[in-house]
N, C-alpha and C positions, 0 to 999 in steps of 0.2 A: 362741380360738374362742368364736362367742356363743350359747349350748345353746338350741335351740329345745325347748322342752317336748313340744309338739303334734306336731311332724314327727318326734322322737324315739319316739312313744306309739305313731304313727301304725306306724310302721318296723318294732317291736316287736309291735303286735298282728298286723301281717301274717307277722312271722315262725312257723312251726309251732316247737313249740316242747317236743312232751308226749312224741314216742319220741326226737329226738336233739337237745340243745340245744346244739349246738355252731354252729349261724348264729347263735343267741341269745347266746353266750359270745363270737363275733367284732364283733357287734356292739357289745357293751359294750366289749370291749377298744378296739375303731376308735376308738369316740365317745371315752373315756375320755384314750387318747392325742394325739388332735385336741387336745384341752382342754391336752396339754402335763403328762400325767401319765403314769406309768410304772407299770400295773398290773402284777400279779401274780396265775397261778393255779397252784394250790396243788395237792395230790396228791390232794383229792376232788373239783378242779374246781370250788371256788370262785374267785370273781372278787375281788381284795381292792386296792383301794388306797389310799393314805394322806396325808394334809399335817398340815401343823403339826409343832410337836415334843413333846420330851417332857417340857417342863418345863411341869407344871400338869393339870389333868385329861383324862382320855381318853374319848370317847363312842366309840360304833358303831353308824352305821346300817345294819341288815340287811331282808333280804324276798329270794326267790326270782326268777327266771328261768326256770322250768318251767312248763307248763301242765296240766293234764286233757285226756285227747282225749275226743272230737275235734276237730280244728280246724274254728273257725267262723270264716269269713271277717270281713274287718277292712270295713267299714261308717259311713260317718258322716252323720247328718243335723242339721246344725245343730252346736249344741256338744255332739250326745250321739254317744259314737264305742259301738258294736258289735264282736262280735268276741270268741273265747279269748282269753281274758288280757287284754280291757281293764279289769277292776278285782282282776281276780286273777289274775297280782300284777303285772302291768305299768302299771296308773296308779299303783298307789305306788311301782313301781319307776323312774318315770320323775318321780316328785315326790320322791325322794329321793336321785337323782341327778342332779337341779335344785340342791337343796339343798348337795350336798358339791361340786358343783364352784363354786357360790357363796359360801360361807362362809371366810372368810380367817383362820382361827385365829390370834391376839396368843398365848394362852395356853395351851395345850395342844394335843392331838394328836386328831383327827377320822379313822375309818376307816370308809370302805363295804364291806361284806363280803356278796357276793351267792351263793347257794346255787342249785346244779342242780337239786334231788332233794326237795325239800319235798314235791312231791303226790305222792310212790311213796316213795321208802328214807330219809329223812330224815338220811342221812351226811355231808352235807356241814354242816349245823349241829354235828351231833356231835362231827364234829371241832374243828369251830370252838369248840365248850366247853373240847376241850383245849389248843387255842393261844392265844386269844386271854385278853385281863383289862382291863376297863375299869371310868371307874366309872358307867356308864349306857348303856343301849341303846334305840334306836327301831325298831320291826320294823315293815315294812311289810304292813299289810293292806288290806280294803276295811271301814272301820270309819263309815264317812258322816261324816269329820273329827272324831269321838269320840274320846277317850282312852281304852287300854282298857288295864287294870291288872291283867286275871286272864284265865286261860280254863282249864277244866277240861281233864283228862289224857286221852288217849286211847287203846287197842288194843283189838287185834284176836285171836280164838283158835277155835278149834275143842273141844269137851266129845264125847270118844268113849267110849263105850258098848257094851262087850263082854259077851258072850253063847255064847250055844250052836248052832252054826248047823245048818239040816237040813230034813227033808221039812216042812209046815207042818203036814201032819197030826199026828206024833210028839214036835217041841219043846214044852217045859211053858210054862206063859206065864212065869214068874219067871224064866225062862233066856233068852226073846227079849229082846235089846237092842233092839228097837223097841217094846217096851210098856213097857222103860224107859226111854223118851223123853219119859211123861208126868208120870213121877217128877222128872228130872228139869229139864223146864221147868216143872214147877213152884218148885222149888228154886232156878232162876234167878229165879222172880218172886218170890220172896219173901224172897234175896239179901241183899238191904239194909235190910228190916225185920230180919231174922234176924242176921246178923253185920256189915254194912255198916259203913262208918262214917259219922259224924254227917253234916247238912248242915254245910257252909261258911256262916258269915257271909256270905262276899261271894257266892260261885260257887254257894250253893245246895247242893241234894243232887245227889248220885250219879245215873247213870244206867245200868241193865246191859240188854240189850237184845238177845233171841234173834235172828236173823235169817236163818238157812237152816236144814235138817235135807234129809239125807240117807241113803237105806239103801234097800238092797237093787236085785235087779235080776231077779226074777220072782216073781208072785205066790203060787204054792206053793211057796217056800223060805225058810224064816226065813233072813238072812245072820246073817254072825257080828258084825257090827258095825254100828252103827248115830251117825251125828255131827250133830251141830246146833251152827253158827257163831253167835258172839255178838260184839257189840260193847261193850265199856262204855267211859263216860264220866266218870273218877275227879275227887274231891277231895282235898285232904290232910287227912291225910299217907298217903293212898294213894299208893303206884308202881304200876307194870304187873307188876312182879317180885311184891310184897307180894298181889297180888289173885290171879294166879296159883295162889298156895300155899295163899292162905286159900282160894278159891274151890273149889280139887281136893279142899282135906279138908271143906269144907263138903257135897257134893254125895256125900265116901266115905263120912262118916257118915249119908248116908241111902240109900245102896246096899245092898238084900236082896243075901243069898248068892244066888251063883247067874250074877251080873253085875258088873263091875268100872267106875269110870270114871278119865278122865284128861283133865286140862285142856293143852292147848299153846296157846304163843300161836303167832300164826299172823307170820311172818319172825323167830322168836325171836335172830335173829344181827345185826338190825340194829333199831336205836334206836327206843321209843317215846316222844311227848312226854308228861309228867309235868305236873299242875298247875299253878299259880304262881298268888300272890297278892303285887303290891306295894304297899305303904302309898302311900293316896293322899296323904297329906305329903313325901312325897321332892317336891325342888327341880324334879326332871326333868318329874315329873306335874304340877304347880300352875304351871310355866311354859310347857310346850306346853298346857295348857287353857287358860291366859290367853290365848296366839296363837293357836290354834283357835278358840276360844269354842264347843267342842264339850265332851261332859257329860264325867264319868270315872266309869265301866260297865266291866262283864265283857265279854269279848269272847265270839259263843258259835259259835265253834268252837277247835278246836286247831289250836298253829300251833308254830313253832319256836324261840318266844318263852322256852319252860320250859326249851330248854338255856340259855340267859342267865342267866336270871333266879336262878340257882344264884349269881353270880358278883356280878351288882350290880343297882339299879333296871332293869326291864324293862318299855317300855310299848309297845302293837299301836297304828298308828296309821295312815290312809290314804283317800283320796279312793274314791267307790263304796261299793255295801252287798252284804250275803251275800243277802240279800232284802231284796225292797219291799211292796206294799199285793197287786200281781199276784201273787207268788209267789216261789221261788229267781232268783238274779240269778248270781250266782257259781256258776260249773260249769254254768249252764244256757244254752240254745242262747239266751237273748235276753240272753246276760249283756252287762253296756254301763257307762258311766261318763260324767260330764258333767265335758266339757273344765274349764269353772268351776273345778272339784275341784281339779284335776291342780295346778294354780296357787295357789289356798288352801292346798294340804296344804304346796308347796311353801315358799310363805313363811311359813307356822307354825312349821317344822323349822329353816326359816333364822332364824328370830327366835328362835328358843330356841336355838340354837347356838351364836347371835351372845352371847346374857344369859350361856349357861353356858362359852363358851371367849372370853369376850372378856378 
């Protein structure tokens, strides 16, 4: 079969793809088996297939199948196609499934391993940390054919705020948990000056960042609890775990009697991604920058990259950008990609597959 890139992108961004990705997942299987290969998916509904053997080294290219809703229809003017998912993550996913079914391994063993759940539960990587072991990965993003060797960690939590609930004339202020809201966000701003930890050489500082509060539900009654949602944005050797812990006792010790708090993260049963920094001298990095002729930068957002990166070189790499000079590109209703890309990214990964499994 002779993989059209375009018509495969094309196919892909029309598919909806953000509440059930199972057209998404027939699709990859159809094409996959066309091509005279015998995929496999797995018990978190990853897509995984394989060539080559095992004698010599192992890469893996990954990136997603899922989108954000909601679906914006598939659009092309010229070589710039429009559309969910045409750079996240469906142009890298169709430049990296250019690449594996063109690449003939002499010496080693080459795996595509495509994930459901990247923009919501992040499980299908996770699992993938537990199965798989290579000694290098390519994760597909929208990086504008950049190499990207780092991105900072991410989750998500809620900080509640317990108190004294009752008429608003009678509660004392030290007992309302909504006047200890400004305790503490304050104590969230000041976070990372106060216990943080250092910036990162590469990835920079930290980032912790309130982002909703909530309380109560009429105005003559103090409630009893009072929550304000945060997002942060770790470096190492933060975890999600590690911040958590430091972060609840950070905020008890500045708790008056009177009021309690408590940090949760918010889906604390499934996976957050963690940091990663690779040295920009691994063979992986300095031979897909040669074929790209794209810079090697942090990547800045978080992606699924940090379950790898535990295991061997991990580098974010893909046709399209998260934004441009307009504004968001990525998740936004003009998100779009130039066909050019799809093609470039493609034969970078095949020239560095070709140098590292030939």
């Amino acid at each position: 079969m002779s993989f059209d890139i375009t018509t495969f992108h094309a196919e892909a961004v029309r598919t909806p793809s953000h509440e059930d990705v199972g057209a998404m997942r027939d699709l990859l299987l159809e094409t996959l088996r066309k091509a005279g290969h015998e995929p496999e998916v797995d018990a978190r509904g990853n897509v995984l297939a394989t060539r080559g053997d095992d004698d010599g080294p192992h890469y893996v290219l990954n990136t997603h199948f899922d989108t954000v809703a909601p679906h914006v229809p598939y659009e092309r003017d010229g070589d710039v196609v429009s559309g969910r998912g045409a750079c996240d993550a469906k142009g890298p996913l169709a430049a990296l499934l250019a690449a594996f079914l063109r690449v003939e391994p002499t010496a080693g063993r080459l795996t595509l391993a495509l994930t459901p759940d990247e923009e919501t539960l992040m499980t299908g990587a996770a699992s993938l940390q537990e199965t798989l072991s290579a000694d290098g990965y390519v994760v597909g993003e929208p990086t504008d054919l950049d190499v990207c060797t780092a991105a900072r960690g991410q989750c998500e939590g809620t900080v509640t705020i317990e108190g004294e609930a009752g008429h608003a004339a009678s509660v004392p202020a030290e007992r309302n948990p909504v006047f200890g809201a400004a305790d503490v966000l304050e104590a969230l701003r000041c976070y990372d000056e106060d216990v943080g930890p250092d910036a990162d050489p590469v990835l920079g500082e930290p980032k912790l960042t309130a982002s909703g509060l909530e309380a109560g539900d009429a105005p003559n009654r103090v409630p009893e609890r009072c929550r304000i949602t945060f997002d942060r944005r770790n470096v190492p050797p933060e975890t999600s775990d590690s911040f958590r812990e430091n972060l609840e006792s950070h905020l008890a010790a500045r708790t008056p009697e009177g009021r309690s708090v408590s940090v949760e993260l918010i889906r604390p049963d499934t996976p957050f991604p963690d940091p990663f920094v690779t040295d920009e001298d691994e063979p992986l990095v300095r031979t897909l920058a040669d074929a790209s002729g794209g810079v090697v930068r942090p990547f800045g957002a978080a992606t699924e990259a940090s379950f790898f990166a535990t295991d061997a070189p991990t580098v974010v790499f893909g046709p399209g950008v998260l934004a441009d000079e307009a504004g968001a590109v990525a998740h936004a209703e003009r998100e779009y990609v130039r066909l050019p890309e799809l093609e470039a990214a493609a034969d970078a990964v095949e020239r560095t597959l070709e140098t590292l499994l030939g």
